[in-house]
C-alpha positions in Angstrom: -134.3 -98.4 -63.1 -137.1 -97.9 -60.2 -139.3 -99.7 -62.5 -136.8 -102.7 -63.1 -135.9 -102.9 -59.6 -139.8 -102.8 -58.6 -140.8 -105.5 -61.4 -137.8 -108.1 -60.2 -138.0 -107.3 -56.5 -141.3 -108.9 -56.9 -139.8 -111.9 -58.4 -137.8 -114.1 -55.9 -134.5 -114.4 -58.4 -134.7 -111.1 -60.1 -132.9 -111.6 -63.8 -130.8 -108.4 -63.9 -126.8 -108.2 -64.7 -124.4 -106.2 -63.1 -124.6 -103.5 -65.7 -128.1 -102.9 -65.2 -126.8 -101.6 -61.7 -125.6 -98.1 -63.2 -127.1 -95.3 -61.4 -129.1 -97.4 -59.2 -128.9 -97.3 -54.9 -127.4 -100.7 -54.6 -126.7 -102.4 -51.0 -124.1 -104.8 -50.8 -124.7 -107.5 -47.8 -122.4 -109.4 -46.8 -118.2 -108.7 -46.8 -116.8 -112.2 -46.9 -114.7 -113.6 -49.8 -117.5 -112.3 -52.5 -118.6 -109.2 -50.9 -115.5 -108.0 -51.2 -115.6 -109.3 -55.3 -119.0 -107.7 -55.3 -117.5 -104.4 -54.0 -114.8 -104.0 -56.5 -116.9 -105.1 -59.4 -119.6 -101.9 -58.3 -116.8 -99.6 -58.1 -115.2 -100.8 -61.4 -118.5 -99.3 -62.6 -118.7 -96.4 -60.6 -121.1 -97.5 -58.5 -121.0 -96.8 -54.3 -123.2 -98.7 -52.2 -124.4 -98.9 -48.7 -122.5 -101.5 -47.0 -124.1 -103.7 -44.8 -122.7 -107.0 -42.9 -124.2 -108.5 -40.0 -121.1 -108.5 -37.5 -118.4 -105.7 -39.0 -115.0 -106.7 -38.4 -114.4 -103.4 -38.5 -117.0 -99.6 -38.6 -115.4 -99.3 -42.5 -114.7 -101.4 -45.3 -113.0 -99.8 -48.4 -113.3 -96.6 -47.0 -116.7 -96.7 -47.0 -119.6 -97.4 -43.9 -120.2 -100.5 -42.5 -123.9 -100.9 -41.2 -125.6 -103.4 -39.1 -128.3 -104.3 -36.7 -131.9 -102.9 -37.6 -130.1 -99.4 -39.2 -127.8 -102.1 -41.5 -131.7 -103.4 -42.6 -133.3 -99.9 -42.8 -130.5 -98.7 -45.2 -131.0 -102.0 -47.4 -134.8 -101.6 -47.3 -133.8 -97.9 -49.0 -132.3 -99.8 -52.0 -133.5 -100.2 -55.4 -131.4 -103.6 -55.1 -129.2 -105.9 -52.8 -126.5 -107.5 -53.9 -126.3 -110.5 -50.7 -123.3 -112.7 -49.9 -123.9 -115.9 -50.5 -124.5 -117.0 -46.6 -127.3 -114.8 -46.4 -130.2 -117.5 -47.1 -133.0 -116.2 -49.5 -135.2 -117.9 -47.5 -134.3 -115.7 -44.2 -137.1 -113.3 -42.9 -135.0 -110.5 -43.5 -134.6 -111.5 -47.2 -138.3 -111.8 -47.3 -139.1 -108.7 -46.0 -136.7 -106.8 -48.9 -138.4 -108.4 -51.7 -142.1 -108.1 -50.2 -141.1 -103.9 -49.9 -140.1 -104.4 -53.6 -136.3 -104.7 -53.2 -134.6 -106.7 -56.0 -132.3 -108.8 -54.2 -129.9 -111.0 -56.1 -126.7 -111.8 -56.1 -123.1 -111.6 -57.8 -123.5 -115.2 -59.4 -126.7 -114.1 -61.2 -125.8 -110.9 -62.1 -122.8 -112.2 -63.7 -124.5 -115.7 -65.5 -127.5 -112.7 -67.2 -124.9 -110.9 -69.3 -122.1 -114.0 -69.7 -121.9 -116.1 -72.9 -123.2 -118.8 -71.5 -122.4 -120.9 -74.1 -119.2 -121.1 -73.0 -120.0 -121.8 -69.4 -120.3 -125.0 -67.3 -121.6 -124.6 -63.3 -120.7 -127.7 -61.2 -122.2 -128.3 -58.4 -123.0 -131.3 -55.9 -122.9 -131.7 -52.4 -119.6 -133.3 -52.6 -117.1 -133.7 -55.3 -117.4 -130.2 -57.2 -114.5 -128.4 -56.1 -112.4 -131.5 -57.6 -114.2 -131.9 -60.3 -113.9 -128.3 -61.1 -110.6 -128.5 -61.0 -109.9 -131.3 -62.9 -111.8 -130.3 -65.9 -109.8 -126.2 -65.5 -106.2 -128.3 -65.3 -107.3 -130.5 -68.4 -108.4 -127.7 -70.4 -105.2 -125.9 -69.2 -103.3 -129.2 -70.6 -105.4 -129.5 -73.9 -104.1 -125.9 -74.6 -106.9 -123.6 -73.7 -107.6 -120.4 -71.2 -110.5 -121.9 -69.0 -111.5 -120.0 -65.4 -112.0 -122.1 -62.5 -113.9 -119.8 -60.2 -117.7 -119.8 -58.5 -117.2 -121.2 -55.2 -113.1 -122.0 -55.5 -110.9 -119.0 -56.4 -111.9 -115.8 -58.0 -115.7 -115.1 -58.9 -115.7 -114.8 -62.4 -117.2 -111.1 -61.7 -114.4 -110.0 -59.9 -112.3 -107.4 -61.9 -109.3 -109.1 -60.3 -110.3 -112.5 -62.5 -110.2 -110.4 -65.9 -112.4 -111.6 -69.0 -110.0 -113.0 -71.2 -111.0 -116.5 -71.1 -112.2 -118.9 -73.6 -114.1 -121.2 -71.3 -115.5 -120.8 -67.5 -115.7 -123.4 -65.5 -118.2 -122.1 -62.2 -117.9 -124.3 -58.9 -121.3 -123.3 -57.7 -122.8 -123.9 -54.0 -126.1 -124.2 -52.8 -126.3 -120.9 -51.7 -125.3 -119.3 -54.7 -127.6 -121.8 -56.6 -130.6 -119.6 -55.0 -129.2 -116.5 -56.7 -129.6 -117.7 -60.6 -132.6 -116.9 -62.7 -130.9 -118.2 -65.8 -128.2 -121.3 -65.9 -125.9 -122.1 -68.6 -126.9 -125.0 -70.9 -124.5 -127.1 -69.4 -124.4 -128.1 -65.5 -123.0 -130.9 -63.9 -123.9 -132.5 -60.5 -121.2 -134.4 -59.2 -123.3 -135.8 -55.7 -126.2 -135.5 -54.0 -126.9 -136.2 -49.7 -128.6 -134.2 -47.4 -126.3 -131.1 -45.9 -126.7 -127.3 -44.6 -130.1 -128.6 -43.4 -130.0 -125.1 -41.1 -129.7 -123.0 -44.1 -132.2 -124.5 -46.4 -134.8 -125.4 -44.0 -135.0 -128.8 -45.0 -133.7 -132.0 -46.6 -136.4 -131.7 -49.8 -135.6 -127.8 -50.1 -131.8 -128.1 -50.0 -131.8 -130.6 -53.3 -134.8 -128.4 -54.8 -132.2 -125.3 -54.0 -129.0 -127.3 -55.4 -130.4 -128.5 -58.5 -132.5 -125.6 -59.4 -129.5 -124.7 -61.6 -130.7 -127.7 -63.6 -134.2 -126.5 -64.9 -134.3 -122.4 -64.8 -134.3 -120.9 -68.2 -131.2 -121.5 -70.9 -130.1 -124.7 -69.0 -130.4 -127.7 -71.5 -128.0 -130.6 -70.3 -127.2 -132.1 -67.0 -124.6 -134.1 -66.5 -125.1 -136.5 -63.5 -122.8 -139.2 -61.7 -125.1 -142.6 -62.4 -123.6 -143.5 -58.8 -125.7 -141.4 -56.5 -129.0 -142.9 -55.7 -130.3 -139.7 -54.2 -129.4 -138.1 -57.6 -131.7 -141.2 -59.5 -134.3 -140.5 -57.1 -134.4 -136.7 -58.0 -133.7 -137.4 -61.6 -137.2 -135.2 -62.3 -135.3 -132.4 -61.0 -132.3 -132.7 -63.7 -133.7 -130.4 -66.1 -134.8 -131.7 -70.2 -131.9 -133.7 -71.1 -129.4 -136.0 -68.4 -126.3 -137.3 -69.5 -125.8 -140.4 -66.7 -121.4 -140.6 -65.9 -120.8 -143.9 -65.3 -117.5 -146.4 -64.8 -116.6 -147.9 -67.9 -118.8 -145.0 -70.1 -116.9 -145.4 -73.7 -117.1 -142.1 -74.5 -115.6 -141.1 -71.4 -113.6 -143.9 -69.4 -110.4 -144.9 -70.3 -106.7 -145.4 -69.9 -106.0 -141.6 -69.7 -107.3 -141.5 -66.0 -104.3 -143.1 -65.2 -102.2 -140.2 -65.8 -103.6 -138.5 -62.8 -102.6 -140.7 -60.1 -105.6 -140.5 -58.1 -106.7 -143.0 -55.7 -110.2 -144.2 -55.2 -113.1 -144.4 -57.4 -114.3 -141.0 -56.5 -111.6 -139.5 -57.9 -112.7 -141.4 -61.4 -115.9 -140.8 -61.2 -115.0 -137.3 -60.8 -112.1 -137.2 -64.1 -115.1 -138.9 -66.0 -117.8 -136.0 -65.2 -115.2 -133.1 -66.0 -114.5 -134.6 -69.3 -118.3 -135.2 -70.0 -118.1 -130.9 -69.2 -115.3 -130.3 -71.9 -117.0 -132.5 -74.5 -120.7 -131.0 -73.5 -118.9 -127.2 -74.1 -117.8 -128.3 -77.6 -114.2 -128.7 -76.7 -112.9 -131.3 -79.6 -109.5 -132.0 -78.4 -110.7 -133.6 -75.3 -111.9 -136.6 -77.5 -108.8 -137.8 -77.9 -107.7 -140.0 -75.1 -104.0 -139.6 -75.9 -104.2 -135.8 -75.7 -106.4 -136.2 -72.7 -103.3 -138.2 -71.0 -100.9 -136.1 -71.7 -103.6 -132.8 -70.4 -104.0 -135.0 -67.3 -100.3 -135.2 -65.8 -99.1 -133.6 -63.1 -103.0 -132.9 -61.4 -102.6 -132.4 -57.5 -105.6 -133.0 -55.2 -106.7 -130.1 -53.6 -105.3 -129.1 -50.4 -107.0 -130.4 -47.4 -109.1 -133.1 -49.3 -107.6 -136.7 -49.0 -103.7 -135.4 -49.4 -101.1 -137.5 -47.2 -99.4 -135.0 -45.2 -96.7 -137.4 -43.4 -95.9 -140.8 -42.2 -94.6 -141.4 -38.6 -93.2 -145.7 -37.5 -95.1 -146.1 -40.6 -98.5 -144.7 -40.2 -100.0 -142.6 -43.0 -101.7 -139.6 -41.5 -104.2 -138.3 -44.8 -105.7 -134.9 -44.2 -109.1 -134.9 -45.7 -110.5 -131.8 -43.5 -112.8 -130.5 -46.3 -114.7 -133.4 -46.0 -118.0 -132.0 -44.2 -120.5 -134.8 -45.3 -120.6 -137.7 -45.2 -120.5 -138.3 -48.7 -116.7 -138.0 -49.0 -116.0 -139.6 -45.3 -117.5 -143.2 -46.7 -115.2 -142.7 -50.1 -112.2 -142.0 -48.0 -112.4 -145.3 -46.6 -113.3 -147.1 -49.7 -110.4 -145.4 -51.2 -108.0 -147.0 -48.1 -109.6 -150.2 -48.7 -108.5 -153.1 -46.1 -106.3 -151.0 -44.2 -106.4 -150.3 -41.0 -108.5 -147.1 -40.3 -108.5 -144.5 -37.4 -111.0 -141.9 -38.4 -111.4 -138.6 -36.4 -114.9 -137.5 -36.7 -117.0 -134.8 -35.7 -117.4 -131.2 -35.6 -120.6 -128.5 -36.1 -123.8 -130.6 -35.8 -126.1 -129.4 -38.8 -128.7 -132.6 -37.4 -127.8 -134.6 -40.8 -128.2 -138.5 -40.7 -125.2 -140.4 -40.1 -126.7 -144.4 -40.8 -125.3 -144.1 -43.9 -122.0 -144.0 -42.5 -122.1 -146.0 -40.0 -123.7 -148.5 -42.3 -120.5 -147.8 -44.6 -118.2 -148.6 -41.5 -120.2 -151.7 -40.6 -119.1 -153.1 -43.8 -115.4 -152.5 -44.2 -112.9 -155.4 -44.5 -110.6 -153.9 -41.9 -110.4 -152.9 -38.9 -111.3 -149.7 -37.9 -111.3 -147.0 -34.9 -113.9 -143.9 -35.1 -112.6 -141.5 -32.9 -115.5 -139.0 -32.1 -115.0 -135.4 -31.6 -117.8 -132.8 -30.5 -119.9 -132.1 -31.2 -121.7 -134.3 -33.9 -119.2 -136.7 -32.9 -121.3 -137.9 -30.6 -124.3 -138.8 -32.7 -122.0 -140.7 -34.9 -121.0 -142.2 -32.5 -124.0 -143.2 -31.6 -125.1 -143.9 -35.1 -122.5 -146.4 -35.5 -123.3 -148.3 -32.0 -127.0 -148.2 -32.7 -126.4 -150.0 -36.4 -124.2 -152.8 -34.4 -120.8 -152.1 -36.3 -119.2 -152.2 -33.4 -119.5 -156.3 -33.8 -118.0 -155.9 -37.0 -114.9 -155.0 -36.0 -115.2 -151.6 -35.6 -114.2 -149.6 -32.1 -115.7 -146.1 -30.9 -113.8 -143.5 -28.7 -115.1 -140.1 -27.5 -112.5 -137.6 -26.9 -113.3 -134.0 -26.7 -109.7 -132.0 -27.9 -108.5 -133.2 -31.4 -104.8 -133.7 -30.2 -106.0 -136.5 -27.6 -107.9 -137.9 -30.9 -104.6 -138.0 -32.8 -102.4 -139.7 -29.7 -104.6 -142.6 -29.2 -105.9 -142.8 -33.1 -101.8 -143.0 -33.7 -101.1 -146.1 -31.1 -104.0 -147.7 -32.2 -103.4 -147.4 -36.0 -99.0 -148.3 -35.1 -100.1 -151.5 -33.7 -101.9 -152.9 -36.9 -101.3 -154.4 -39.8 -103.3 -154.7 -43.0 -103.4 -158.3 -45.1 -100.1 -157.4 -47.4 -98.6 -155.8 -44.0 -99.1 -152.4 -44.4 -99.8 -149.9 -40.9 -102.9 -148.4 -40.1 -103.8 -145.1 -41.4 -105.1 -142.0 -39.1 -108.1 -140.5 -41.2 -109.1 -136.9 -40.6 -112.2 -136.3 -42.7 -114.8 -135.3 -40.0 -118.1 -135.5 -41.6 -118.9 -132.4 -40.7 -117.9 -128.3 -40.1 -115.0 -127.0 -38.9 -116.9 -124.4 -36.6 -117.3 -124.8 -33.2 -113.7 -125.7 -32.1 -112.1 -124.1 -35.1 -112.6 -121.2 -37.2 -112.7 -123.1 -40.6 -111.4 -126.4 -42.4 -107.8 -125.2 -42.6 -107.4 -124.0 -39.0 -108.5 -127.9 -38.2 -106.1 -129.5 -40.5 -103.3 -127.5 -39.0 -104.5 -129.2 -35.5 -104.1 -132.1 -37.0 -100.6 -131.9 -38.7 -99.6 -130.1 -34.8 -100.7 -133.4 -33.0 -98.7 -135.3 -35.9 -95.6 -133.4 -35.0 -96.0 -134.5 -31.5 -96.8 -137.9 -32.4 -93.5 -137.8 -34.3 -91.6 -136.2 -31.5 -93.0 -139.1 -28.9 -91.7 -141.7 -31.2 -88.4 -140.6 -31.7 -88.1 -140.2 -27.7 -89.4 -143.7 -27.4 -86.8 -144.9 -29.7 -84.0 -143.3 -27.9 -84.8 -144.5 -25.0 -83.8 -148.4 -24.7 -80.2 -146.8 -26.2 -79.6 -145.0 -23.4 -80.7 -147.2 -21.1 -77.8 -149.6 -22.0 -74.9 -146.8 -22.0 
């Protein structure tokens, strides 16, 4: 093994699988959602590593040591292999330093994609978009009558002893980060999207798509299939590996009547239905050819939580949770999906020093009115992005607040006093265009805000109701 280990620690994305880690010293880095998968999977095999995470919530984790600081990197430097959390960018000096020593770091991803049947794999990936489309394709498959995983970078990781193996098809949600960690990909990977994002992590906007769609080209892949939508995605087409299959609108062999039974609003959702049934047809799975089975797979999807889900109505004003939304990718299909309706969109958030023209040229050309309420702190660029392209003069208003529940009071008053063309009310948008962290400790924590300062609105309307009644007693 001290030869292996030697030999792929050389090698930036060592091709080993989880069993080659018997009787090896292994270091696991990192004890967030997959460390944790990572931890039970080595004990599963009898395996006990030196634990290592960068700030311990605590000196032990499963009983065993928790490391950090320069002694956390010394212990991991010991290693014959690292098995790193996904957060931990490869291209970190620390990282480096391992693999220059001859230190095989990997991680769980790769480990596991080395010794699956990848034949019956698809990874999806995109900057945004995968998580639905993930989803979509596990519930059709589900619906068509088949065991299919949904796991990667939503649910369990397919390594995880807690996911089990009996399965007939996986279906891998796969990040950018993880997307570092694979020396072989399965022949099938789809890429829903493509704009810049985690800029910090990747170092810059070229390496971050060369990172994402490295899944496309490294050894065993052999189709990609890509939404025909994204320019960035055309302009990188080199990237996509030997073969593309371009999704589009209106694709025979995909589009159809059958979307229909998913009840989805906006054309991202279709374009999304239409690349998770290219992934069923690209694994070989027959039944998903027919449209009437497809329908009848396809009922009864729900959007995942915290992306574009209406969470109440108060003096009729839709308030539509889309806190996942940390791009601005899904921000400008939020909008198209509301159409002429009067908008209040709550923005901002952790400033990872994307550009935001192509949202504010997206605003700039709505047909209704809209308010962007800004929120810190890349609020405040996007604000400015949007002043500096001259939307304002299209009918579009900018607001800086810096608490969330202000943001919500006034994006509610605003949104109650306007009307779209067939006399709907305004909507209050959350879908911030960026990270939760900064003000909140992740996505959910910040869509809770939000439903909070919805009660309140709620609460203030009722008490404004009740007021001219007793005023006349």
């Amino acid at each position: 093994m001290t030869a292996l280990a030697s030999e792929a620690g050389a090698r930036s994305r060592p091709s080993l699988r989880w069993s080659d880690l018997r009787g090896a010293r292994v270091g696991l880095w990192g004890l967030r959602t997959e460390g944790a998968a990572n931890l039970r999977r080595l004990r599963r095999m009898g395996v006990v590593p030196v634990v290592v995470d960068d700030r311990p919530a605590a000196p032990a984790f499963g009983g065993l040591r928790v490391l950090s600081g320069d002694a956390g990197l010394d212990a991991l430097a010991s290693c014959e292999v690292v098995v790193k959390s996904p957060g931990i960018s490869r291209r970190s000096p620390q990282v480096t330093a391992l693999v220059d020593a001859g230190v095989a770091v990997t991680g769980g991803l790769g480990l596991w994609l080395e010794g699956a049947d990848r034949a019956r794999v698809a990874c999806v990936t995109g900057t945004k978009g995968k998580s639905t489309t993930a989803s979509l394709a596990g519930h059709l498959l589900a619906g068509l009558g088949l065991r299919g995983l949904v796991s990667g970078n939503i649910g369990l990781p397919p390594w995880d002893p807690a996911a089990g193996e009996d399965w007939d098809l996986w279906i891998v949600e796969t990040s950018s980060f993880q997307a570092t960690d694979v020396a072989s990909s399965p022949p099938v990977v789809a890429v829903t999207s493509l704009a810049p994002d985690h800029l910090d992590w990747h170092g810059s906007e070229e390496a971050y798509y060369a990172d994402k769609l490295s899944l496309c080209s490294q050894p065993g892949a052999a189709l990609t299939i890509a939404d025909a939508s994204s320019p960035a995605l055309r302009t990188h087409a080199a990237l996509l590996g030997p073969e593309i299959w371009w999704v589009a609108e209106g694709d025979p062999e995909l589009d159809g009547a059958w979307t229909e039974a998913l009840a989805l609003p906006g054309r991202h959702y279709h374009r999304d239905a239409l690349v998770a049934r290219a992934c069923l047809l690209a694994l070989g799975v027959d039944e998903a050819r027919d449209d009437q089975r497809l329908a009848g797979a396809a009922a009864g999807f729900a959007p995942l939580e915290h992306r574009f889900r209406p969470v109440g109505t108060v003096a009729g004003v839709e308030f539509v949770d889309d806190s996942l939304s940390t791009n601005v990718l899904p921000t400008i299909a939020a909008l198209d999906a509301l159409g002429d309706r009067p908008v209040a969109l709550l923005v901002g958030g952790q400033d990872r020093g994307i550009d935001y023209g192509p949202l504010a040229a997206a605003l700039g050309c709505r047909k209704g009115e809209t308010l962007v309420a800004t929120l810190p702190a890349a609020g405040l660029r996007i604000g400015a992005a949007v002043r500096a392209a001259g939307a304002e003069v299209a009918g579009v208003e900018v607001a800086d607040f810096e608490d969330l529940a202000d943001a919500v009071a006034t994006a509610f008053d605003w949104a109650r006093a306007r009307r779209s063309r067939d006399g709907r009310a305004g909507v209050v948008l959350l879908s911030p265009a960026a990270p939760s962290f900064g003000q909140f400790r992740d996505y959910r924590q910040r869509s809770e805000a939000f439903c909070a300062a919805m009660r309140r609105c709620a609460t203030t309307e009722l008490l404004r109701q009740a007021r001219p009644a007793r005023g006349g007693s």
